[in-house]
PDB file of N, CA, C, O and CB in Angstrom:
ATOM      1  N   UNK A   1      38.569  -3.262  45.047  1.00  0.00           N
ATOM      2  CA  UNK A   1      38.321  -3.983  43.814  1.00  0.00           C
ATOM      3  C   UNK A   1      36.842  -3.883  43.470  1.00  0.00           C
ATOM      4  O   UNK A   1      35.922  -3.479  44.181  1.00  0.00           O
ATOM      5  CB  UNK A   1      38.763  -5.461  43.936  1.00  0.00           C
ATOM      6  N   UNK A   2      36.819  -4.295  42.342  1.00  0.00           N
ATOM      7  CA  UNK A   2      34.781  -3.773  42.124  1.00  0.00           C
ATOM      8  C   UNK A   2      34.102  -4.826  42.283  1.00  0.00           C
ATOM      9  O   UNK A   2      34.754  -5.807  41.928  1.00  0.00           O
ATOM     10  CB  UNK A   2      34.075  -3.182  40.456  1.00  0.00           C
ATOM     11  N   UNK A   3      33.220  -5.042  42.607  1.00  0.00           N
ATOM     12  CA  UNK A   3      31.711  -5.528  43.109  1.00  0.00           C
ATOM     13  C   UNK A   3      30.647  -5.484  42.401  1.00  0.00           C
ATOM     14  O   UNK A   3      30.102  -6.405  41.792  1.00  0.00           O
ATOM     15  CB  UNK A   3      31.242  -4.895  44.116  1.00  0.00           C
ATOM     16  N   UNK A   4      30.404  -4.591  42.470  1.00  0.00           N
ATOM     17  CA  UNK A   4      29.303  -3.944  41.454  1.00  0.00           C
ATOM     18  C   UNK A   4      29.167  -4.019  40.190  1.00  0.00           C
ATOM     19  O   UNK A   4      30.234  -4.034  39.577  1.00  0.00           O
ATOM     20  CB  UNK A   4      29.272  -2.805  41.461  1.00  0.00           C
ATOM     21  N   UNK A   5      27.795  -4.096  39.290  1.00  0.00           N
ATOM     22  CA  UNK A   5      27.926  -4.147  38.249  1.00  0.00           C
ATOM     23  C   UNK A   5      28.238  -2.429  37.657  1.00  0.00           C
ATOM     24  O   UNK A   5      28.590  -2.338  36.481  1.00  0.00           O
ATOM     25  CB  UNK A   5      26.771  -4.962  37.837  1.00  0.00           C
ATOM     26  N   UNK A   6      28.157  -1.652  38.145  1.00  0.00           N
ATOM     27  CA  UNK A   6      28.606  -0.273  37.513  1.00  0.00           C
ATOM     28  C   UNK A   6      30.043   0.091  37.553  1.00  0.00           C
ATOM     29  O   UNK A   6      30.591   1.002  36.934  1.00  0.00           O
ATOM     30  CB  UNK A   6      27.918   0.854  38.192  1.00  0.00           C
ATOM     31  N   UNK A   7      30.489  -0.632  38.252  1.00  0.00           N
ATOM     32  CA  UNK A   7      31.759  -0.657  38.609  1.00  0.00           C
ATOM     33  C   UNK A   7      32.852  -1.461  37.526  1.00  0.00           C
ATOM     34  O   UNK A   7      33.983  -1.087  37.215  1.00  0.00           O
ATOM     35  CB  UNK A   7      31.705  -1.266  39.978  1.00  0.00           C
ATOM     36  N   UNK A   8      32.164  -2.607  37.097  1.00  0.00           N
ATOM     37  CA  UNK A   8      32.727  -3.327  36.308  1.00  0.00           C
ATOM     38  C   UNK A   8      32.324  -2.910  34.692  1.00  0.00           C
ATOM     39  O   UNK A   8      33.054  -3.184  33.740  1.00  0.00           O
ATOM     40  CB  UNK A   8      32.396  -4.677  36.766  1.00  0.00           C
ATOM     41  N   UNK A   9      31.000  -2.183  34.577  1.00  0.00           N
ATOM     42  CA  UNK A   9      31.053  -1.394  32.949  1.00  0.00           C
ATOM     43  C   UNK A   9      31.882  -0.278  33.337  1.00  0.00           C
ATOM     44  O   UNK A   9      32.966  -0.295  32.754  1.00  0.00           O
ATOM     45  CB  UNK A   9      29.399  -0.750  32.161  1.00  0.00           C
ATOM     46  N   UNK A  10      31.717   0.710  34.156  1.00  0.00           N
ATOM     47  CA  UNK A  10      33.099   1.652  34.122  1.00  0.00           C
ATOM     48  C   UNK A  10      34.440   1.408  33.442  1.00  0.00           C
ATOM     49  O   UNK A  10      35.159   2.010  32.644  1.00  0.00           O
ATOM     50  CB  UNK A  10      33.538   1.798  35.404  1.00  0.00           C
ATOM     51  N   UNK A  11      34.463  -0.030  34.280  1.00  0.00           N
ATOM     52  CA  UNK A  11      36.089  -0.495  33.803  1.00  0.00           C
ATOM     53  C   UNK A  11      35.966  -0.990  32.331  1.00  0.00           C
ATOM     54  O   UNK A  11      36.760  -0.690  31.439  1.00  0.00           O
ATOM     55  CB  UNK A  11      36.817  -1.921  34.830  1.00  0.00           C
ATOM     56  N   UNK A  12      34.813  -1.825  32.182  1.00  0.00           N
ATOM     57  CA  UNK A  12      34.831  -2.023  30.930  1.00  0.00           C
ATOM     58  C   UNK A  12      35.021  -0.905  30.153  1.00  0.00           C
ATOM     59  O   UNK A  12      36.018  -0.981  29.436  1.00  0.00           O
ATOM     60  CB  UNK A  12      33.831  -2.610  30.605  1.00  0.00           C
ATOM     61  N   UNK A  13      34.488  -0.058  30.081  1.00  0.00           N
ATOM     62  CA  UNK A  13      34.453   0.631  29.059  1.00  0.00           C
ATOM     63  C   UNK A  13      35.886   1.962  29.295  1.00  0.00           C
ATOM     64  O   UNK A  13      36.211   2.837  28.492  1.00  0.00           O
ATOM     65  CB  UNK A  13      32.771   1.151  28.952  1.00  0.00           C
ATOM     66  N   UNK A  14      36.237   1.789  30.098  1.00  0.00           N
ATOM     67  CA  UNK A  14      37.815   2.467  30.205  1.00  0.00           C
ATOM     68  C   UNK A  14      38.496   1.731  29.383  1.00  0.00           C
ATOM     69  O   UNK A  14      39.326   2.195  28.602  1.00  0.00           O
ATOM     70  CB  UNK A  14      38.621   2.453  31.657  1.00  0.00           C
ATOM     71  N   UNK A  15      38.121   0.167  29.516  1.00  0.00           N
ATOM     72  CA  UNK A  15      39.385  -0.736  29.272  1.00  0.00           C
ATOM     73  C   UNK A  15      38.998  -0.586  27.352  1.00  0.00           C
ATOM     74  O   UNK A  15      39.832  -0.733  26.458  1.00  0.00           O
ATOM     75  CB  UNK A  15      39.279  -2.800  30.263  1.00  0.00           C
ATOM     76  N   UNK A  16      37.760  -0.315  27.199  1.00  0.00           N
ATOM     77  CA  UNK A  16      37.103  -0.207  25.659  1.00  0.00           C
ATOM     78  C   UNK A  16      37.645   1.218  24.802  1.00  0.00           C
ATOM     79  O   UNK A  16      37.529   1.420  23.594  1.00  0.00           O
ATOM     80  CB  UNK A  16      35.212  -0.103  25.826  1.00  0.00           C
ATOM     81  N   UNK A  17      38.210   2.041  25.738  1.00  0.00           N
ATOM     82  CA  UNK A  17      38.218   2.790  25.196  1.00  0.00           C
ATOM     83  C   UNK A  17      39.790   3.431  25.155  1.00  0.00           C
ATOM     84  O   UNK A  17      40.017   4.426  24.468  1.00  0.00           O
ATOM     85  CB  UNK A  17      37.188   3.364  25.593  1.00  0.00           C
ATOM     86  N   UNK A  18      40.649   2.900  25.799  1.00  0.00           N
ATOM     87  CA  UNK A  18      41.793   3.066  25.785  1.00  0.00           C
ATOM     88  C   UNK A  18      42.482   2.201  24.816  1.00  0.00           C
ATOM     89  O   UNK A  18      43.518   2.535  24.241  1.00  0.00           O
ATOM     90  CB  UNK A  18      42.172   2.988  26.944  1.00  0.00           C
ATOM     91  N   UNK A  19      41.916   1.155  24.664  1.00  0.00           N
ATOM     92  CA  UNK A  19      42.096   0.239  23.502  1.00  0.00           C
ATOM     93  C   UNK A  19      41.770   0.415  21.845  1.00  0.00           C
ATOM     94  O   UNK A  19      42.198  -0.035  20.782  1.00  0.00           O
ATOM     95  CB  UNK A  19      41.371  -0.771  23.893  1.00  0.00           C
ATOM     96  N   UNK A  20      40.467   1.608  22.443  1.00  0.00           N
ATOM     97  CA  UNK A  20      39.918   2.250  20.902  1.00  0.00           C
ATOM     98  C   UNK A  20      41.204   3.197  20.033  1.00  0.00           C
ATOM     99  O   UNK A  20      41.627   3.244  18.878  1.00  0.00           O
ATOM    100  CB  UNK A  20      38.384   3.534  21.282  1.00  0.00           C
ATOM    101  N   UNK A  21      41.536   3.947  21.467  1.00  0.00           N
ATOM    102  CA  UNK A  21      42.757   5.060  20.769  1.00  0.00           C
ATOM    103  C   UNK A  21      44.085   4.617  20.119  1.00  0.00           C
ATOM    104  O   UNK A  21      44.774   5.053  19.197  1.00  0.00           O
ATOM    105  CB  UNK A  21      43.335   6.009  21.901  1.00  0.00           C
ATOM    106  N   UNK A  22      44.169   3.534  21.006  1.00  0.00           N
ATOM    107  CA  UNK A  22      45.408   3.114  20.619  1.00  0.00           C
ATOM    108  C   UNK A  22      45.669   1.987  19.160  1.00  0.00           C
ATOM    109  O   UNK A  22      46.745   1.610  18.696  1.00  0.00           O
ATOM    110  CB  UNK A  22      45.869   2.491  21.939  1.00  0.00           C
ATOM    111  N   UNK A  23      43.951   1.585  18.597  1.00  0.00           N
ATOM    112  CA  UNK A  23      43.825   1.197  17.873  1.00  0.00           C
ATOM    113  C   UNK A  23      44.345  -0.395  17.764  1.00  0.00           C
ATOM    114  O   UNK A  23      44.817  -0.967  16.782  1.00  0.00           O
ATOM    115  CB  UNK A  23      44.120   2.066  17.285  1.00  0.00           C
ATOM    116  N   UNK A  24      44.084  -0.937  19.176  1.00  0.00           N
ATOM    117  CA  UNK A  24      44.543  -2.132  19.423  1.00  0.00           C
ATOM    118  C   UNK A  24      43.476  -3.456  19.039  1.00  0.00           C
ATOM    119  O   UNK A  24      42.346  -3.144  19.414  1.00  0.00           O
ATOM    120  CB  UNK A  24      44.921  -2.043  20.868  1.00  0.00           C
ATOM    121  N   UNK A  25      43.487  -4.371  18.619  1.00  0.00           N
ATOM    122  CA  UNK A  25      42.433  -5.522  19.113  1.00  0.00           C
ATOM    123  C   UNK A  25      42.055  -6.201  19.655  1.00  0.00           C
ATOM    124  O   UNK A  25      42.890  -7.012  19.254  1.00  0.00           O
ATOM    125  CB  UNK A  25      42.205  -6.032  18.937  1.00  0.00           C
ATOM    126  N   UNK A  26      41.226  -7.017  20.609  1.00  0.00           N
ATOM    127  CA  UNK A  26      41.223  -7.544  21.920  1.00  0.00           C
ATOM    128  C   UNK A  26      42.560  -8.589  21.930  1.00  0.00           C
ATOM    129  O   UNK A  26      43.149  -9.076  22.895  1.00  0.00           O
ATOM    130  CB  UNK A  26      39.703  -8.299  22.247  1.00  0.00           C
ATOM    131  N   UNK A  27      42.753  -8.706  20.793  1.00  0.00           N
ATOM    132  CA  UNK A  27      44.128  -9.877  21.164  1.00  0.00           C
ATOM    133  C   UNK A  27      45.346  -9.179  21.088  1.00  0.00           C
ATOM    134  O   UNK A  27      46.313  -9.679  21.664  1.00  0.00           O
ATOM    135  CB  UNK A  27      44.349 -11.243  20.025  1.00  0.00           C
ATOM    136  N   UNK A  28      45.489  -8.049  20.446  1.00  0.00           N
ATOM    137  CA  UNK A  28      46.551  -7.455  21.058  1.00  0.00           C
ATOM    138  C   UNK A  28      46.926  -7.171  22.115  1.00  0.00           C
ATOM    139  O   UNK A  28      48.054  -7.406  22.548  1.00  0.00           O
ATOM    140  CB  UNK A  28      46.687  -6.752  20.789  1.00  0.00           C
ATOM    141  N   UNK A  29      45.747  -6.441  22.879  1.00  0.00           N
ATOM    142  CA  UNK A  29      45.547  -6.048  24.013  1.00  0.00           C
ATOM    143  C   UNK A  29      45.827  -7.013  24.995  1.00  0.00           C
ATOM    144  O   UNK A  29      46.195  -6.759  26.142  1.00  0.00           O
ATOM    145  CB  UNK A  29      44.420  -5.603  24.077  1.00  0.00           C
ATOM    146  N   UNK A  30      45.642  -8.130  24.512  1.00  0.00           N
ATOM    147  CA  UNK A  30      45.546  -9.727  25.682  1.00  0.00           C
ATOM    148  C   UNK A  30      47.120  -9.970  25.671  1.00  0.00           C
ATOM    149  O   UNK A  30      47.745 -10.204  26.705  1.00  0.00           O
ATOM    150  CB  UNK A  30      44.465 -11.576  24.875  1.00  0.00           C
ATOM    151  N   UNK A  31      47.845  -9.874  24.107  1.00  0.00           N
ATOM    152  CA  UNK A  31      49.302 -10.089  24.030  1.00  0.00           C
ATOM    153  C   UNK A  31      49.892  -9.581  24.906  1.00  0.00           C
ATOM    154  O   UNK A  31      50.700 -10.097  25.679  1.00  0.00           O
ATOM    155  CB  UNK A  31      49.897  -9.715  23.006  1.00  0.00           C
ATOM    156  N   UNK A  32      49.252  -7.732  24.803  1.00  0.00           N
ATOM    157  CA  UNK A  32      50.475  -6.818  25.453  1.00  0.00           C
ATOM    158  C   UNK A  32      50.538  -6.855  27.153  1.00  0.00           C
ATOM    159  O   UNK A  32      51.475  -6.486  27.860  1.00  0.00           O
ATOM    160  CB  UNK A  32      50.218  -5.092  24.963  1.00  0.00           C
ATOM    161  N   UNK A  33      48.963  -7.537  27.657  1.00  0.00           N
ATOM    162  CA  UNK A  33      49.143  -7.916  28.941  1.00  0.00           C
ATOM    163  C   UNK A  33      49.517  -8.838  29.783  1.00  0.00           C
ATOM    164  O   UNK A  33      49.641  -8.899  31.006  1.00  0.00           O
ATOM    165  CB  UNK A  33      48.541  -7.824  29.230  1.00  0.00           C
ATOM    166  N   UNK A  34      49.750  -9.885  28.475  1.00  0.00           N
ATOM    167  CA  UNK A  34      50.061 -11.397  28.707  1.00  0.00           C
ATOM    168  C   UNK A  34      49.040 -11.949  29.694  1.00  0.00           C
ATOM    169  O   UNK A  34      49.256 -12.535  30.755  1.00  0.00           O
ATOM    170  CB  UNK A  34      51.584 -11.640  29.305  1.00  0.00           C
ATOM    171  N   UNK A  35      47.554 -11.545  28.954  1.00  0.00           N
ATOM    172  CA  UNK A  35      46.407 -12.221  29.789  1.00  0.00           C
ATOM    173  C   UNK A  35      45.856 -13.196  28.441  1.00  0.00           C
ATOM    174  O   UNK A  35      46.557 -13.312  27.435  1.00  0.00           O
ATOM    175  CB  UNK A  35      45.049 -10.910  30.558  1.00  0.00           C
ATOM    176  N   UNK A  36      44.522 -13.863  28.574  1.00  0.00           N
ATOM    177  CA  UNK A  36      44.068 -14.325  27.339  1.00  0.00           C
ATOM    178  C   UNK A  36      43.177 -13.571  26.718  1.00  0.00           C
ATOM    179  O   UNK A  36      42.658 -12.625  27.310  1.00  0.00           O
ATOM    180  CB  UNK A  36      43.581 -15.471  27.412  1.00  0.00           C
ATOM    181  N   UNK A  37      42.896 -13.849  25.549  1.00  0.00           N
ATOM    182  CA  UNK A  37      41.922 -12.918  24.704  1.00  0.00           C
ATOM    183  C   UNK A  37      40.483 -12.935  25.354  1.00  0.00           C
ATOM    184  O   UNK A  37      39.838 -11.903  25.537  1.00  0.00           O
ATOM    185  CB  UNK A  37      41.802 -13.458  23.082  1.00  0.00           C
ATOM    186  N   UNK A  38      40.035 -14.203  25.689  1.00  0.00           N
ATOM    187  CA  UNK A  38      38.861 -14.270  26.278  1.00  0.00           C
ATOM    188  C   UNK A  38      38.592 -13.808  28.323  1.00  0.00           C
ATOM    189  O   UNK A  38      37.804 -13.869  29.267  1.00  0.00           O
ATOM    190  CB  UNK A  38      38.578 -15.864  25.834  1.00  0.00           C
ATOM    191  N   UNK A  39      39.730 -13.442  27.952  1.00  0.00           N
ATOM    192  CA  UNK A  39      39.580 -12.489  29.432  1.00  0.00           C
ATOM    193  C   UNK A  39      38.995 -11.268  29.076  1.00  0.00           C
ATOM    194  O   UNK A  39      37.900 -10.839  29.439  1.00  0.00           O
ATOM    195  CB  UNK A  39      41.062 -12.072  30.246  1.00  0.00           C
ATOM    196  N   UNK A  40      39.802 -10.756  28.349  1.00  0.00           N
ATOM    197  CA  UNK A  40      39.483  -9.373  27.666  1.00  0.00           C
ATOM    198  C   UNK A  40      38.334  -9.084  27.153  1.00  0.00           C
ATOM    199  O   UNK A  40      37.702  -8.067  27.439  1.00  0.00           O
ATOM    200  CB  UNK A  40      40.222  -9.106  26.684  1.00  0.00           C
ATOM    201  N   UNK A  41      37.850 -10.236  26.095  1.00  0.00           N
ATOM    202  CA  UNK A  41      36.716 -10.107  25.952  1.00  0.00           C
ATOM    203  C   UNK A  41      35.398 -10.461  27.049  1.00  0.00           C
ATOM    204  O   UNK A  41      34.231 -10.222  26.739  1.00  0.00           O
ATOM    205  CB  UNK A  41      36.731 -10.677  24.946  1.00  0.00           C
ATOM    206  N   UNK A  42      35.838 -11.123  28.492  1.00  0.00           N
ATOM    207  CA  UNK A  42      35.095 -10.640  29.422  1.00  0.00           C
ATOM    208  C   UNK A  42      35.025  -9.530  30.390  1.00  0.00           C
ATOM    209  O   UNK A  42      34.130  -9.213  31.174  1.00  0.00           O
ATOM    210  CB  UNK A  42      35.040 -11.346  29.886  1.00  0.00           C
ATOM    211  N   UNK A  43      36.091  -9.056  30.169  1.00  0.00           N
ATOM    212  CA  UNK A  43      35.989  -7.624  30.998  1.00  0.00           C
ATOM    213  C   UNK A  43      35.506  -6.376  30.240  1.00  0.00           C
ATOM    214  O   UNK A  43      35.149  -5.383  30.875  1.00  0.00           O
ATOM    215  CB  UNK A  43      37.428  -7.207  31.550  1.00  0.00           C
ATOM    216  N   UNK A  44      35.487  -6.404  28.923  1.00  0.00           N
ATOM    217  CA  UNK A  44      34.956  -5.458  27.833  1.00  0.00           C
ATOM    218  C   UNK A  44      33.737  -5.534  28.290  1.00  0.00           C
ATOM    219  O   UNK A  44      33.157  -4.612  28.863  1.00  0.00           O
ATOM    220  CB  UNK A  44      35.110  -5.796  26.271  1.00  0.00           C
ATOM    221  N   UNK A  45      33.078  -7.121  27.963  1.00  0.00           N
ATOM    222  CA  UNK A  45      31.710  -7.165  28.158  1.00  0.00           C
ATOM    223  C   UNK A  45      30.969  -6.893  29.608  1.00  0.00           C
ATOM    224  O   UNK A  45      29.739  -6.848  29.572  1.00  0.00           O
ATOM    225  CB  UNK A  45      31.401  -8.409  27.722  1.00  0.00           C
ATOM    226  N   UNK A  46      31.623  -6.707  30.882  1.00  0.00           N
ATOM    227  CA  UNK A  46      31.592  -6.650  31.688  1.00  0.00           C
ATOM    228  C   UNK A  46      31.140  -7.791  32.404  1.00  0.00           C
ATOM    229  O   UNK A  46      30.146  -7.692  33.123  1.00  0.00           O
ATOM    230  CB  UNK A  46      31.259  -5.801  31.723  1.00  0.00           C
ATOM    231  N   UNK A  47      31.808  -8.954  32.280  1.00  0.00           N
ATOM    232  CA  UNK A  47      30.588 -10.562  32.666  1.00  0.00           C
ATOM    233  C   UNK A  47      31.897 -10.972  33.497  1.00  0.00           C
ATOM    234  O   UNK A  47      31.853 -12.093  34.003  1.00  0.00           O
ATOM    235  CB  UNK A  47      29.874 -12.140  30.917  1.00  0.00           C
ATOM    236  N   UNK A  48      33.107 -10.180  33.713  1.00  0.00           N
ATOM    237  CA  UNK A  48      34.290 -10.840  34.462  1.00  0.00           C
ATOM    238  C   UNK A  48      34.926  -9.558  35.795  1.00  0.00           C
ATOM    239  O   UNK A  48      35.209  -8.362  35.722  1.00  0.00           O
ATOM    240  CB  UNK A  48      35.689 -11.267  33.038  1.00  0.00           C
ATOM    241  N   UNK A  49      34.936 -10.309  36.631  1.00  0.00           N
ATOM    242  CA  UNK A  49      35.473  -9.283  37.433  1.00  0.00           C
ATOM    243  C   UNK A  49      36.928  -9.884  37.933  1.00  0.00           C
ATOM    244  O   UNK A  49      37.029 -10.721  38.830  1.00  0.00           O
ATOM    245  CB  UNK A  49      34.412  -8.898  38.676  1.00  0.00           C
ATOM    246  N   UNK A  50      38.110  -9.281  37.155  1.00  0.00           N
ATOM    247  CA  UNK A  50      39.092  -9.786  37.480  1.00  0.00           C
ATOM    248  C   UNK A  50      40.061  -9.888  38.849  1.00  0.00           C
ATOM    249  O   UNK A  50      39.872  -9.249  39.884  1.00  0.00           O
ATOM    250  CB  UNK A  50      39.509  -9.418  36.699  1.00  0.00           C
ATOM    251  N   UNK A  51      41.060 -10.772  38.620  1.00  0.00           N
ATOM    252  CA  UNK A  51      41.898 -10.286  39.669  1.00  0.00           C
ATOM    253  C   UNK A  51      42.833  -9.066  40.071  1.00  0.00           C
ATOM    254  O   UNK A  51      42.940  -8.281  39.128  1.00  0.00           O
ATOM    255  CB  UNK A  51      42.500 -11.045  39.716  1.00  0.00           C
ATOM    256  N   UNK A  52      43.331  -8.797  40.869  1.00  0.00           N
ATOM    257  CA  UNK A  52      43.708  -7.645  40.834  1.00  0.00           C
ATOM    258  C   UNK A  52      45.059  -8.007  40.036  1.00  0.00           C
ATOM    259  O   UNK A  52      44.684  -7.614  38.931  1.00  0.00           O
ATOM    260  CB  UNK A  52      43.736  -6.943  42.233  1.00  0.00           C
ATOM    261  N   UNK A  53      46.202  -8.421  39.843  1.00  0.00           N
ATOM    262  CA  UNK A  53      46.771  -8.994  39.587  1.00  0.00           C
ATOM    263  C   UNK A  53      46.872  -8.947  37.776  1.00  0.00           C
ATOM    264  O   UNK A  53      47.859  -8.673  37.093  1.00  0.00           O
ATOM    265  CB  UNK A  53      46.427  -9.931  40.372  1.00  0.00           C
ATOM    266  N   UNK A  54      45.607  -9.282  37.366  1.00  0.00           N
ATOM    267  CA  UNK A  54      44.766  -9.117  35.730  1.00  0.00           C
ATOM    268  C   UNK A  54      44.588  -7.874  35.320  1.00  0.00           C
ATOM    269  O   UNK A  54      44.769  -7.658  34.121  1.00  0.00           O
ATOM    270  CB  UNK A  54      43.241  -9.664  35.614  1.00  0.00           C
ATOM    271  N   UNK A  55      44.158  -6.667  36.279  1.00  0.00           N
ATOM    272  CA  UNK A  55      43.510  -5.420  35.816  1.00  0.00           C
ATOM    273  C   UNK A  55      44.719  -4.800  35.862  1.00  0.00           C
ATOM    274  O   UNK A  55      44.888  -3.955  34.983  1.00  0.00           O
ATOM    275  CB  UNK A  55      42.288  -4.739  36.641  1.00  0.00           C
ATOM    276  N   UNK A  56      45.862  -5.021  36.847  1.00  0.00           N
ATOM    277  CA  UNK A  56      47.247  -4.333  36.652  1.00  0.00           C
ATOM    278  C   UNK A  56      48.055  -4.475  35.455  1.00  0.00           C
ATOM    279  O   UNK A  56      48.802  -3.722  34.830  1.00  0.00           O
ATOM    280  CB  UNK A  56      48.093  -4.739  37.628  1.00  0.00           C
ATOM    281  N   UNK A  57      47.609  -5.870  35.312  1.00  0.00           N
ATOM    282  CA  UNK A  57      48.707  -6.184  33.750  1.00  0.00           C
ATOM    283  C   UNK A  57      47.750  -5.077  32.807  1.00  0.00           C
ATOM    284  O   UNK A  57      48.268  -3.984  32.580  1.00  0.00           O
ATOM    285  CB  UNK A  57      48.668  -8.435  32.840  1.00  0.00           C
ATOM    286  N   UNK A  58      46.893  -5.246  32.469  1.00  0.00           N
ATOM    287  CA  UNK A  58      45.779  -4.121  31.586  1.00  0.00           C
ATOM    288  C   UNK A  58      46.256  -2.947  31.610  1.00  0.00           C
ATOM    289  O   UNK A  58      46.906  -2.477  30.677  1.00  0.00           O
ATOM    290  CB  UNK A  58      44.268  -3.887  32.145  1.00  0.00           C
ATOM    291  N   UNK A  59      45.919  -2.174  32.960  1.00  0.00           N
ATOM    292  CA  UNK A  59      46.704  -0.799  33.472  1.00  0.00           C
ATOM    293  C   UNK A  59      48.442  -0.770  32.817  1.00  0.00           C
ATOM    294  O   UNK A  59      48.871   0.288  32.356  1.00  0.00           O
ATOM    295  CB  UNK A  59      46.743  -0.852  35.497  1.00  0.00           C
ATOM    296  N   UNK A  60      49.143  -1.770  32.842  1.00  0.00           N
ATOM    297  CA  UNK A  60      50.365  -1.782  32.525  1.00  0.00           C
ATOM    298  C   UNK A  60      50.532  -1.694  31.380  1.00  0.00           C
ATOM    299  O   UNK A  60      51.672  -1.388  31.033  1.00  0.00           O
ATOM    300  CB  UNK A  60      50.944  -2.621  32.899  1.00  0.00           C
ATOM    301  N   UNK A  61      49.595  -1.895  30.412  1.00  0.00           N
ATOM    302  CA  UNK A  61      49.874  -2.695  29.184  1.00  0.00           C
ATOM    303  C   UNK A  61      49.335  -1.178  28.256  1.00  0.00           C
ATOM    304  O   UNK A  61      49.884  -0.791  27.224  1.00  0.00           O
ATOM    305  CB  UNK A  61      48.806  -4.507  28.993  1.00  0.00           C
ATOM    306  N   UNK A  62      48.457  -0.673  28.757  1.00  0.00           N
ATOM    307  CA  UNK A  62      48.048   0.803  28.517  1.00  0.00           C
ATOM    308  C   UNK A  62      48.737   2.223  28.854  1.00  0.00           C
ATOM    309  O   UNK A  62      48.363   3.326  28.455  1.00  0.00           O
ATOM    310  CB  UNK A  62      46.955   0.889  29.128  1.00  0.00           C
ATOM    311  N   UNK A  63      49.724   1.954  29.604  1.00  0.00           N
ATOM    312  CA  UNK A  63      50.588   2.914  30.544  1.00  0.00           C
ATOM    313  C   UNK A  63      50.111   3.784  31.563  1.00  0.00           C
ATOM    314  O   UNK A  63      50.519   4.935  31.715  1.00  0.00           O
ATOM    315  CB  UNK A  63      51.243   3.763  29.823  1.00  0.00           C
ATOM    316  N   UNK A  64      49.061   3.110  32.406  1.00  0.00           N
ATOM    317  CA  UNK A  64      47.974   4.017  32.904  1.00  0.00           C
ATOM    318  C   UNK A  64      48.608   2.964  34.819  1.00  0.00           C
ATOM    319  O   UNK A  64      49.270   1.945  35.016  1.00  0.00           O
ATOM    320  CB  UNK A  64      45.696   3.704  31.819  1.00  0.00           C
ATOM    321  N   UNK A  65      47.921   3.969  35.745  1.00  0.00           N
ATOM    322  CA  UNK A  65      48.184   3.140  37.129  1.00  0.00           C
ATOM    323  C   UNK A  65      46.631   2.442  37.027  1.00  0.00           C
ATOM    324  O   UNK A  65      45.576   2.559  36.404  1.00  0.00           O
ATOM    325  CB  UNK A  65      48.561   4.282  38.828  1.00  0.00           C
ATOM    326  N   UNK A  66      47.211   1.708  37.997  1.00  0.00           N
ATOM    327  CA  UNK A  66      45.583   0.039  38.061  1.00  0.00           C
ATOM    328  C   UNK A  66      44.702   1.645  38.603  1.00  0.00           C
ATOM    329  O   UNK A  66      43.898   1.891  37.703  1.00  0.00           O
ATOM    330  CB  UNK A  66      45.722  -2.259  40.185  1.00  0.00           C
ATOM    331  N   UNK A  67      44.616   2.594  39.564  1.00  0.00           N
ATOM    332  CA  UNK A  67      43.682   3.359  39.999  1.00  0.00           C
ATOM    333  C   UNK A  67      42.782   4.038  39.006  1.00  0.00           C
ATOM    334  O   UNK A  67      41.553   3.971  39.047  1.00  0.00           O
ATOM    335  CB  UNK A  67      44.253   4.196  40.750  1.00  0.00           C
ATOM    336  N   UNK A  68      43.729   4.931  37.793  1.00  0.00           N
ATOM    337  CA  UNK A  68      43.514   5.345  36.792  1.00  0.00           C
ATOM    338  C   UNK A  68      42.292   4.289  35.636  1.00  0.00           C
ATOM    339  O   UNK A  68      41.563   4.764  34.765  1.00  0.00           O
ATOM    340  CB  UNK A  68      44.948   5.582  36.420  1.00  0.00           C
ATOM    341  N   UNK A  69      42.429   2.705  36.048  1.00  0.00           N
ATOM    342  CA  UNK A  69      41.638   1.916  35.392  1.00  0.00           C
ATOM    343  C   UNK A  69      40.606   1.123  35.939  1.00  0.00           C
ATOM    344  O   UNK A  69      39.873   0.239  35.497  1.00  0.00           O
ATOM    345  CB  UNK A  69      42.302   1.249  34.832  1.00  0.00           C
ATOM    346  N   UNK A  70      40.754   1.683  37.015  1.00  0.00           N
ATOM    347  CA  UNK A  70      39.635   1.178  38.086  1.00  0.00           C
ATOM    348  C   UNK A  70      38.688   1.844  38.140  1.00  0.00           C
ATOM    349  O   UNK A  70      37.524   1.455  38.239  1.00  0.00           O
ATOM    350  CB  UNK A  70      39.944   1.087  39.379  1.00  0.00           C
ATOM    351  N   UNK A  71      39.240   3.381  38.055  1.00  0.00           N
ATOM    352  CA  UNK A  71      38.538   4.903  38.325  1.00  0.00           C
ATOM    353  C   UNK A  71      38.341   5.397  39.864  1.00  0.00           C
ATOM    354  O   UNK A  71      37.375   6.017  40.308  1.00  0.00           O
ATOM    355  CB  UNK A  71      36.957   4.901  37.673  1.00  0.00           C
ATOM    356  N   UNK A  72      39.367   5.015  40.485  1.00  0.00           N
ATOM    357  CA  UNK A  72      39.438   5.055  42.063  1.00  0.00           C
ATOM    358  C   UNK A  72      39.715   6.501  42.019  1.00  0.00           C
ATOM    359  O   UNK A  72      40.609   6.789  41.224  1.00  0.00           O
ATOM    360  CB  UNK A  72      40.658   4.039  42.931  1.00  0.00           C
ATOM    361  N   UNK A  73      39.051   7.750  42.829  1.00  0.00           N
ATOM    362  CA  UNK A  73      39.510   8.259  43.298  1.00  0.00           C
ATOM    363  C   UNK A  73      38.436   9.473  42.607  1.00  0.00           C
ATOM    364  O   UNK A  73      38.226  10.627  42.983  1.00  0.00           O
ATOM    365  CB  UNK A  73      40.888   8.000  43.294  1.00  0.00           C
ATOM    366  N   UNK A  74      37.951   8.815  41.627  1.00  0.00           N
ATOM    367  CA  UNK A  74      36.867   9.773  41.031  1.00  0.00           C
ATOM    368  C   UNK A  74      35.466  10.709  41.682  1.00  0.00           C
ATOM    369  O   UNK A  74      34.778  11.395  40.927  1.00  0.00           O
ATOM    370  CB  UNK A  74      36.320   8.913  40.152  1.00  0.00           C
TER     371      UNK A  74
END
């Protein structure tokens, strides 16, 4: 799980940018994960380091594996 603050803009900005394509808005995005909006908007900003549990619903909600949104393996 990430630690780090580079770790957590990575994700942010995976999570920013998979959301860009799909042309979603942070509250969609929160709908389709059944997290809250202001989660989202802390993991965008990178000021939240979620649970694992949180970043899977995200990964799920994008059709991507939690690794793929973590960037494990890179």
């Amino acid at each position: 799980m990430p630690t780090a603050t580079t770790d957590l803009q990575r994700i942010a900005a995976t999570v920013r940018s998979h959301r860009a394509v799909r042309d979603w808005t942070q509250a969609e995005l929160a709908t389709k994960a059944g997290i809250g909006r202001r989660t989202v908007e802390a993991i965008e900003a990178a000021h939240y380091r979620a649970y694992d549990r949180t970043y899977a619903r995200v990964a799920a909600a994008f059709g991507i594996t939690l690794a793929e949104l973590l960037g494990e393996g890179e």
